[in-house]
C-alpha positions in Angstrom: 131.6 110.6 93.0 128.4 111.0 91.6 126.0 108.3 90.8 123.4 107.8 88.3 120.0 107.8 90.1 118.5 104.6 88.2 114.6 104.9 89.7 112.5 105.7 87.6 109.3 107.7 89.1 107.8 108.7 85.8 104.1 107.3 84.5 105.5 105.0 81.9 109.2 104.9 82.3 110.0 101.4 82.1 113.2 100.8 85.5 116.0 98.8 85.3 114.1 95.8 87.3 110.9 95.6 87.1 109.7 93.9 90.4 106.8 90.9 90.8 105.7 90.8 86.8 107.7 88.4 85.9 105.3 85.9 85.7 102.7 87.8 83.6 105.5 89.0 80.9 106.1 85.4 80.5 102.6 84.3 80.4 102.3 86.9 77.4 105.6 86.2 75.8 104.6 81.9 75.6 101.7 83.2 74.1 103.5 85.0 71.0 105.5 82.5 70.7 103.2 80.0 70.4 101.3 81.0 67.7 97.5 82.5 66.5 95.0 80.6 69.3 96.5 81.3 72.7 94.4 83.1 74.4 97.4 84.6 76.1 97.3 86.9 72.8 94.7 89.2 74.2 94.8 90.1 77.8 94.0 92.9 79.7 95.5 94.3 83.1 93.6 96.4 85.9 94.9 97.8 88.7 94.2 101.1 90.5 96.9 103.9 89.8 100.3 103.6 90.1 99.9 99.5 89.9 102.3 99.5 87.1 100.0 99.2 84.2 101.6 101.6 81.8 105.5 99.9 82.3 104.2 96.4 82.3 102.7 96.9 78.1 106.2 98.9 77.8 108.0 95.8 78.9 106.0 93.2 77.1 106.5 95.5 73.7 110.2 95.7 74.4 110.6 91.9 75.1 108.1 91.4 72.0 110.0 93.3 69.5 113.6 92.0 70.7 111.6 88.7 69.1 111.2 90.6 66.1 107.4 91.6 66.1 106.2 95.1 65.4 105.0 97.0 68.3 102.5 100.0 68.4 100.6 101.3 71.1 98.1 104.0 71.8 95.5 105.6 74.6 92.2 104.9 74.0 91.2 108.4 73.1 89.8 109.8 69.4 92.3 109.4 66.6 93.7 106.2 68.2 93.4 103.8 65.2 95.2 106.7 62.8 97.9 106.8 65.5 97.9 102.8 65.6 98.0 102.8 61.5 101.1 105.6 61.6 102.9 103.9 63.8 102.1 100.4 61.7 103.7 102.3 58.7 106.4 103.7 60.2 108.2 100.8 61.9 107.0 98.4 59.3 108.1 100.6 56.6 110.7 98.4 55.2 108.5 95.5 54.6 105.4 97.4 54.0 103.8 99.2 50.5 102.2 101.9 52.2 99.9 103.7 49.5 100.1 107.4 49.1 97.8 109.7 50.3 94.4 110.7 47.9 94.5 112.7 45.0 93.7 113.6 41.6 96.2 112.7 38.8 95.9 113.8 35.0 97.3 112.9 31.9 96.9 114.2 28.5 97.0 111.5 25.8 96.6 113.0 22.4 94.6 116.2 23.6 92.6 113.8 25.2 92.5 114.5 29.2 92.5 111.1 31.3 92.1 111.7 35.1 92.4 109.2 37.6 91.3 109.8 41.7 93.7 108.1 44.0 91.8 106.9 47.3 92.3 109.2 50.8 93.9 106.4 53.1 92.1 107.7 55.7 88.9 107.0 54.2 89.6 103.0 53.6 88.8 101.8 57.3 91.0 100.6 59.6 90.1 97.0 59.5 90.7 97.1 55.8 94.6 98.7 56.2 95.4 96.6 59.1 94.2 94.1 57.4 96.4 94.3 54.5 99.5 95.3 56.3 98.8 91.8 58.6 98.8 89.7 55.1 102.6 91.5 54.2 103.7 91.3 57.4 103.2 87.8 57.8 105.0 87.0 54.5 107.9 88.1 56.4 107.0 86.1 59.3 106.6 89.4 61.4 104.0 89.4 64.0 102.0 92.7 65.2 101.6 93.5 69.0 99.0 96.3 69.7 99.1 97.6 73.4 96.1 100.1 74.6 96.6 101.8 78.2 93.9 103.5 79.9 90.9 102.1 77.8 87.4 103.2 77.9 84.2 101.8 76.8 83.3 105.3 75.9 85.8 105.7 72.9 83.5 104.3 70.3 87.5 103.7 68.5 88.1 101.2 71.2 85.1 98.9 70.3 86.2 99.1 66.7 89.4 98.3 67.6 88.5 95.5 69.5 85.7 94.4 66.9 89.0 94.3 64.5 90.9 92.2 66.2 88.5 89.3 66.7 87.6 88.8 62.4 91.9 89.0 62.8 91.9 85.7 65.6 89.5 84.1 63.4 91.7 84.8 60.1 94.7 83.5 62.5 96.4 86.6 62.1 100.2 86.9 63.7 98.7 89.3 66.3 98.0 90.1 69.7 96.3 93.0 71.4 96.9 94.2 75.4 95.5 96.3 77.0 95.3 97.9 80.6 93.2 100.1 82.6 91.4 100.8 86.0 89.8 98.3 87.4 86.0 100.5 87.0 86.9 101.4 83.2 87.7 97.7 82.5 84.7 96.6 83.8 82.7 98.4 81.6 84.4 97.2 78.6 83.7 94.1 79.6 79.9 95.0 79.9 79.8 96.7 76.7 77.4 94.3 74.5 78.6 95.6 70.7 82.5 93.8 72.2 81.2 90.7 73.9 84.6 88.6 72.4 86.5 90.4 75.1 84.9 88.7 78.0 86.8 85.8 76.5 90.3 88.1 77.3 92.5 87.2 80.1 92.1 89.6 82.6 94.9 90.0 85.2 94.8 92.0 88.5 98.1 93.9 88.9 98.0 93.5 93.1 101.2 94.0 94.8 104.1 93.0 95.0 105.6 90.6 97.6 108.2 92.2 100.2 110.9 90.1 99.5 110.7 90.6 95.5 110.3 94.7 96.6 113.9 94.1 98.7 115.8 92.4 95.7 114.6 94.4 93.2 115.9 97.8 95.3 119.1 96.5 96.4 119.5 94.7 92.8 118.3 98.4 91.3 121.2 100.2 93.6 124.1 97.6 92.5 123.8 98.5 88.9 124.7 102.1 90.0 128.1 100.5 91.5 126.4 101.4 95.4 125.4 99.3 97.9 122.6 99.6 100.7 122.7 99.4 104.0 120.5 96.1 105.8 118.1 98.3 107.6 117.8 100.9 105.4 116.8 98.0 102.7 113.9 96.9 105.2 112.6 99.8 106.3 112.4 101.2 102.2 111.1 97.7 100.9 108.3 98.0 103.9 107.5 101.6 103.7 106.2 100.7 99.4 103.9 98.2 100.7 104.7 96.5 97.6 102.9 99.2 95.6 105.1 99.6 92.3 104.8 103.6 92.1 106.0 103.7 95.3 108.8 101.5 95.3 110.2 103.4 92.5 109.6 106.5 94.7 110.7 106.1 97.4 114.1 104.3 95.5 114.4 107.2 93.9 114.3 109.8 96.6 116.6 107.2 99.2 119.4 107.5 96.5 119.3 110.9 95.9 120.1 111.9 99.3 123.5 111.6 99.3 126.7 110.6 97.4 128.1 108.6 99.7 128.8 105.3 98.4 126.7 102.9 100.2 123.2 104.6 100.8 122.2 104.6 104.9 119.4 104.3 107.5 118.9 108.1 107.3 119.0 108.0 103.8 116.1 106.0 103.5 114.1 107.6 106.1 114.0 110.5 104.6 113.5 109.7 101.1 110.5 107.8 102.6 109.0 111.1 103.9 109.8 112.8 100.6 108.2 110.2 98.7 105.1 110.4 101.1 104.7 113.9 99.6 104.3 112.7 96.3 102.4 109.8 96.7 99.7 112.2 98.2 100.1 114.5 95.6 100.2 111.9 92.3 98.0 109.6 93.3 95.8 110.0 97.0 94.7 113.3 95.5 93.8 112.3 92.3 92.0 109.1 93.3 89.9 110.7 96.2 89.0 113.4 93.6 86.5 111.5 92.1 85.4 110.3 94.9 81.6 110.9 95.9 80.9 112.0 99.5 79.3 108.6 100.7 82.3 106.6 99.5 84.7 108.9 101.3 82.5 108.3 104.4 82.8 104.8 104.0 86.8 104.7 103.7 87.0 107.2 106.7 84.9 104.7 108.7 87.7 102.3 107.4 90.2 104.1 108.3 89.4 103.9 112.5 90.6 100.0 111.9 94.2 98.7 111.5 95.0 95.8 109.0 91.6 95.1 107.8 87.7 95.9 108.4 84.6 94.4 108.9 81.9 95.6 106.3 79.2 95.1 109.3 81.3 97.4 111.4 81.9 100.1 108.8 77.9 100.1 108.1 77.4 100.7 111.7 79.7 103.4 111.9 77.4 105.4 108.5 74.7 104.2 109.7 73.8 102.5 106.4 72.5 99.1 105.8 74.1 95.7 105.0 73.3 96.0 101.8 73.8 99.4 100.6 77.3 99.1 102.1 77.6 96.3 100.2 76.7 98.5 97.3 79.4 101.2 98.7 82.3 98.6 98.7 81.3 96.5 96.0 81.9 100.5 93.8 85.4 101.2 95.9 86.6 97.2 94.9 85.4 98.3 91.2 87.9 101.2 91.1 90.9 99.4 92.5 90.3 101.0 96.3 89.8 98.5 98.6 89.3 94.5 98.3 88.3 92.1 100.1 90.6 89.9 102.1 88.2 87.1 103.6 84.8 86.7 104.1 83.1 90.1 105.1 86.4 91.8 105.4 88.0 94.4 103.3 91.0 96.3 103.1 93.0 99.4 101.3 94.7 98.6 97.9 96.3 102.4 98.2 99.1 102.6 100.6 99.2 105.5 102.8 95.6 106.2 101.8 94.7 105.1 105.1 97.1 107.4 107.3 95.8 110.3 104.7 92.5 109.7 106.1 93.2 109.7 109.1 95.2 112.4 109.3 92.5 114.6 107.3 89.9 113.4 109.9 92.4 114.9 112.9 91.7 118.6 111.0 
């Protein structure tokens, strides 16, 4: 028989069961519910790749829309507010009177020529449409959710976006705006002096997720599919994710796929472990390390030497930098969603398998 792998390693694909977010959803969910004021209404979520930014705004639109809200979302890149506005129009398009594009019109009256110049939508700004499309909305009691992944301070739309939506809190608009991004990019939002409402945002740290919600989401995940998993293979695949959300929808994947046999085995899991250790390296170890500088990579190879966490003073010793320019080095790491700190004067990776990487590259 063949079964339906139901992991869903994709960027964005929402799974089945989404493990450890519970929590947040319903923090944000309260919120619309609750009506214009929560604060719960704008938040934004940071977390280092693969954290589960991208499926976590996918499952809050889902769950807000099934309350009968509009959802639209967008990347914070140029052209995001025409995309937001488009998508506005288009699943609000039965309540909505959505002018026509600009133009000229003319009618002759008695030989005498009367023109008239419609104006280009895309000239009226986007404060001024949303604006109006809140007020009809609302007469419908339909609330608007806006969710932005991977926002940047350096989209000037993004500020005007986020500009918008405070004049709509203070008008008490039915709306709510989330957004997610890496921890360094989020930062600098929150820097960013033309938005300074946003430092008033929730901001929520996706860390990861405990290893008993990682084991019932997986063996929860396989039931649906009508298979079962073996005890130790459930262990050793909940352990090997490290709680890291990519990864547990990885390595699910990859365990199920190597055979058909109804309940999925020890060796089953081992190897789609070592598949999935492939990948990880490839989709995200690569990429983060990429924009890496050398100095930072020094610092997380000196990291690397230790086992379940590190002492700053013993990493500086090992570059031979001082207390506080390492300080500097992992204060920039913590920034982009690297390492953190797990006590006083000790750090840790937030990656999994980016230490065994390390290592490994420093055995070549």
């Amino acid at each position: 028989m063949m079964y339906k792998n139901p992991f869903t390693p994709v960027f964005g694909n929402e799974p089945p069961i989404l493990a450890g977010r519970q929590r947040m959803i319903q923090d944000v969910i309260t919120g619309l519910d609750n009506g214009p004021g929560d604060p719960n209404r704008v938040t934004i979520f940071t977390g280092p790749r693969g954290s589960g930014k991208t499926v976590l705004l996918a499952t809050i639109a889902a769950a807000a829309e099934s309350m009968g809200w509009i959802s639209v979302h967008a990347t914070a890149m140029p052209g995001m507010l025409d995309m937001l506005i488009e998508q506005i129009e288009e699943k609000g398009a039965e309540f909505l009177s959505v002018e026509q594009s600009g133009g000229v019109t003319g009618v002759q009256v008695s030989g005498f020529g009367i023109t008239r110049e419609l104006p280009d939508r895309k000239s009226v700004s986007f404060r001024t449409r949303a604006s109006r499309y809140l007020k009809e909305l609302e007469e419908q009691h339909i609330g608007l959710l806006i969710t932005v992944d991977e926002v940047s301070a350096d989209v000037p739309e993004m500020i005007t976006l986020i500009d918008s939506f405070q004049h709509f809190i203070r008008e008490r608009r039915e709306i709510a705006l989330l957004m997610a991004g890496l921890p360094n990019n989020v930062l600098q939002m929150f820097q960013h002096e033309s938005i300074s409402y946003l430092r008033r945002a929730f901001r929520k740290r996706l860390d990861s997720v405990s290893i008993p919600e990682v084991r019932m989401a997986i063996e929860d995940t396989v039931k649906l599919t009508g298979r079962t998993i073996d005890r130790e293979a459930l262990s050793v695949a909940s352990e090997a994710t490290n709680g890291f959300p990519f990864l547990i929808q990885l390595v699910g994947f990859y365990m199920f796929s190597q055979s058909d046999r109804k309940k999925i085995s020890l060796e089953d899991a081992e190897r789609g472990i070592e598949i999935a250790k492939i990948d990880m390296e490839r989709m995200i170890i690569d990429s983060t390390v990429r924009a890496l500088s050398d100095r930072d990579m020094d610092f997380l190879e000196a990291m690397s030497r230790d086992e379940e966490y590190s002492n700053i003073s013993d990493v500086a010793k090992r570059i031979g930098a001082s207390a506080s320019l390492a300080s500097h080095y992992k204060r920039r790491l913590a920034e982009q969603g690297i390492i953190s700190s797990v006590g006083r004067g000790k750090i840790a990776f937030n990656i999994p398998m980016l230490k065994t990487w390390l290592r490994e590259r420093g055995e070549q």
